[in-house]
N, C-alpha and C positions, 0 to 999 in steps of 0.2 A: 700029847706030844707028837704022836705019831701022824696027827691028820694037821698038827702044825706043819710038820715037814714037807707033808703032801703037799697042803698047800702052797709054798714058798715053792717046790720044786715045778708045778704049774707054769706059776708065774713067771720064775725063772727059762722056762721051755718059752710062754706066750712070748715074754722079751725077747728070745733069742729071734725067735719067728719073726717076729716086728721090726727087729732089728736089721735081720738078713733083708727083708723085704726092703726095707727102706734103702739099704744100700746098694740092693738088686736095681730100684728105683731110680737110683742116685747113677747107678752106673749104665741105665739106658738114657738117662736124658744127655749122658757127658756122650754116648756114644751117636745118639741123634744130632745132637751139636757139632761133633768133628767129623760126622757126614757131609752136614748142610757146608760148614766150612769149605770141605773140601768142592761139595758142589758149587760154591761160588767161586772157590779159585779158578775152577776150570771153565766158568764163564764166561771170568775176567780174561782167562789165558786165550781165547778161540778170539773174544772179541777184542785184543788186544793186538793179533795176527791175521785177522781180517781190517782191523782199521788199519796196519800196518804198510801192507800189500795194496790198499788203495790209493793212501796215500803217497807212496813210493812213485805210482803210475802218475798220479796227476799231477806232483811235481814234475814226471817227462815232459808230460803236456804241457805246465806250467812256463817249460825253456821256450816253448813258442811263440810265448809274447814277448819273451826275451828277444827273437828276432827282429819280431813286427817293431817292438821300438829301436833299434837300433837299424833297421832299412827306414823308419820315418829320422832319427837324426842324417843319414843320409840324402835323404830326398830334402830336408833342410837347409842343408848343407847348398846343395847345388839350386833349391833357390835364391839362397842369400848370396851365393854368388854370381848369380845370373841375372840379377834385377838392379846391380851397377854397369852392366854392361850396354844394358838398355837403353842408359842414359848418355850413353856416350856420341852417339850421333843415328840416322836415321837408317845408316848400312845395317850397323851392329843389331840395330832395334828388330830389323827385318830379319836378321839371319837367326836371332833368339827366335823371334813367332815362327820364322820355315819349321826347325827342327825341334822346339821344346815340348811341341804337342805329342810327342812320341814318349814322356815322362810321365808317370803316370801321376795322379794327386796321390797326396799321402792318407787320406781316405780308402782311396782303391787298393793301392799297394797292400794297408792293413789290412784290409779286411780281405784280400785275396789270400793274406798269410795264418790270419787269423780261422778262415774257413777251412785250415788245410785241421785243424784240432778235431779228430774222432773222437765221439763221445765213450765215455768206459762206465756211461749207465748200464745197470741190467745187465754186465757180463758179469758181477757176483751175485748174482741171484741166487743161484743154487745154494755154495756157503753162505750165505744173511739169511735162506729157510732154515739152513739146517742146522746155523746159530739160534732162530725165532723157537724153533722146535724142540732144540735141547732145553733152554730157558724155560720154555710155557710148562715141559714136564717137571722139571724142577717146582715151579710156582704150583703147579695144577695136582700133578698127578702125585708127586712125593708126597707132598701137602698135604694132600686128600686120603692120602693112605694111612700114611699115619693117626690122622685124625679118626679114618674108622677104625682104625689097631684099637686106639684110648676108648672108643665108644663100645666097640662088640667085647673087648675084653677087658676092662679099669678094675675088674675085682679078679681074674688070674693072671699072678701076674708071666706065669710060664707060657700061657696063650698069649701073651702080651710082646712077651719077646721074642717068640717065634714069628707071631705078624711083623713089626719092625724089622727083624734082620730079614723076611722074603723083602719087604718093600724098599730095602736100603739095595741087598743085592740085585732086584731086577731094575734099579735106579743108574747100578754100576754097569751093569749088563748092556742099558741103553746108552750109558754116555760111551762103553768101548764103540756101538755100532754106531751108533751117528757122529762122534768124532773120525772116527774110520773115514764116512763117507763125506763129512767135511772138508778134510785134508785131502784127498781125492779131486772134490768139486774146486776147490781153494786151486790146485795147482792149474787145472783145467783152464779156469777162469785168467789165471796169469798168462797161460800161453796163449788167449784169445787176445787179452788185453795187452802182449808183447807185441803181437801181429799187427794190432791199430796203431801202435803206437810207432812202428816203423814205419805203417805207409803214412802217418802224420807229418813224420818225418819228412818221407823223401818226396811227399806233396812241400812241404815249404821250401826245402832246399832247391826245389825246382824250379816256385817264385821267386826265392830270393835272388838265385842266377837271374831269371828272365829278367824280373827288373833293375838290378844294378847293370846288365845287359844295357837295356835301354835306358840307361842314363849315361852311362860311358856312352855309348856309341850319336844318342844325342849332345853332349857336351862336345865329341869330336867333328860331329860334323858344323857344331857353331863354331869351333875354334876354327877349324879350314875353310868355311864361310867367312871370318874376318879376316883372315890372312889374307881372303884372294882379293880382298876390296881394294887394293895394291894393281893387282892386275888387272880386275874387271873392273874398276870402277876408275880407273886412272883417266881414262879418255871423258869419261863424263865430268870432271871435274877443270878438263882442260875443252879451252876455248878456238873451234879451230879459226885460222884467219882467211881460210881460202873457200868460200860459197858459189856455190850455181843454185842460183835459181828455175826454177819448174813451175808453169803457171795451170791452173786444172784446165784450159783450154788446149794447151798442150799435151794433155795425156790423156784427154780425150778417146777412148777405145773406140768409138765409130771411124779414128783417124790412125792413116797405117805408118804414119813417120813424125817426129817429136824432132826439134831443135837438137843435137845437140847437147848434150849437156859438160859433157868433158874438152869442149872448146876452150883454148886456152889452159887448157894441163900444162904445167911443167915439169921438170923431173925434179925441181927443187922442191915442189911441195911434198909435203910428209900427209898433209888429211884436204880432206875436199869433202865438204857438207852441202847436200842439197835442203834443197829449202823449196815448198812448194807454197805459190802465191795464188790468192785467187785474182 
């Protein structure tokens, strides 16, 4: 009866032993798991704050094609109004070719506004390493720890969970410092990439002046080009009735006196046309 007892009490101890193990077991894999967990949130979080911050800029940059098409519907604009005027008689047509070459093609224009966009490659370099880095330790080095944890120790399992929790804490250790220095490199990187982004700026605002410049100031000088066709163009269009003639043997420069030409003036006339005959 008595080596019954023993025996059952044995058993009873092995189970309890088996028992605790297993949920000693049970309660490092739950704690390995809301490690890893938490090391992917903070992946998620860095690379959710670096895509962020990029995006943010190259929407700035983005506004500058916003310009470029809105000076080419401009530059549109003032062709399609200046290619009826054309047609209107041979003054108008000349005073568009004097001053419209001062406009520039909608080609030019763009791509002068277009060239003004600094690129914001390479100013996150620093945080995208030091995102690359915390990542690969996760994949690489956690990984790799643990795995020798289960190999040098799978049958203690108090050696067991002593490895695990160094490799989880020097896991925590690295994410405070190199998130440290991400955040750091993250802000750095914005105020490189504010700086490009202002002189992109005030490069196009500078085009966009110049050229809506020259397009005003060429539309005004075709508009007071047609106006003055009134003034300067009035006499050519009128026929005078009053001529002297001039014949090249008369103007002959080997000879020191010419006819003549205003014989017969009189004060009624308003124009007098010479005319040279051979």
């Amino acid at each position: 009866m008595q080596s019954f007892l023993g025996v059952a009490l044995v058993l009873a101890l092995l189970s309890l032993v088996a028992s605790q193990a297993r949920n000693s077991s049970q309660s490092m894999e739950l704690y390995i798991i809301q490690n890893q967990r938490q090391f992917d949130a903070k992946i998620k979080q860095l690379a959710d704050e670096l895509a962020n911050v990029k995006n943010l800029f190259q929407k700035q940059l983005t506004a500058i094609d916003v310009q470029a098409d809105s000076m080419q519907l401009k530059l549109e604009q003032a062709i399609v109004h200046l290619d009826p005027i054309i047609l209107i008689d041979s003054w108008s047509k000349q005073c568009v070719q004097n001053y419209s070459s001062s406009i520039p093609t909608i080609t030019v224009a763009r791509d002068s506004i277009i060239k003004c966009k600094e690129s914001i490659s390479g100013i996150f370099n620093a945080p995208d390493n030091n995102y690359n880095t915390l990542n690969n330790y996760y994949k690489n080095n956690v990984k790799n720890g643990l795995a020798q944890c289960l190999k040098l120790h799978h049958t203690a399992q108090i050696n067991y969970t002593l490895c695990v929790i160094k490799v989880i804490d020097d896991a925590n250790k690295y994410t405070i410092s190199t998130q440290n220095t991400f955040h750091t490199n993250l802000r750095s990187s914005e105020c490189t990439a504010d700086i490009r982004i202002r002189t992109s700026w005030q490069c196009s605002f500078g085009q966009v002046y110049s050229i809506t410049t020259k397009v005003e100031q060429a539309l005004q000088l075709i508009y007071s080009c047609i106006s003055n066709k009134i003034i300067c163009g009035s006499f050519e269009r009128q026929d005078c009735p009053y001529k002297s003639y001039v014949t090249l043997a008369e103007i002959n420069p080997l000879n020191d006196t010419i006819l003549n030409p205003f014989k017969g003036v009189t004060n009624d006339m308003k124009c007098l046309e010479f005319q040279i005959k051979r």
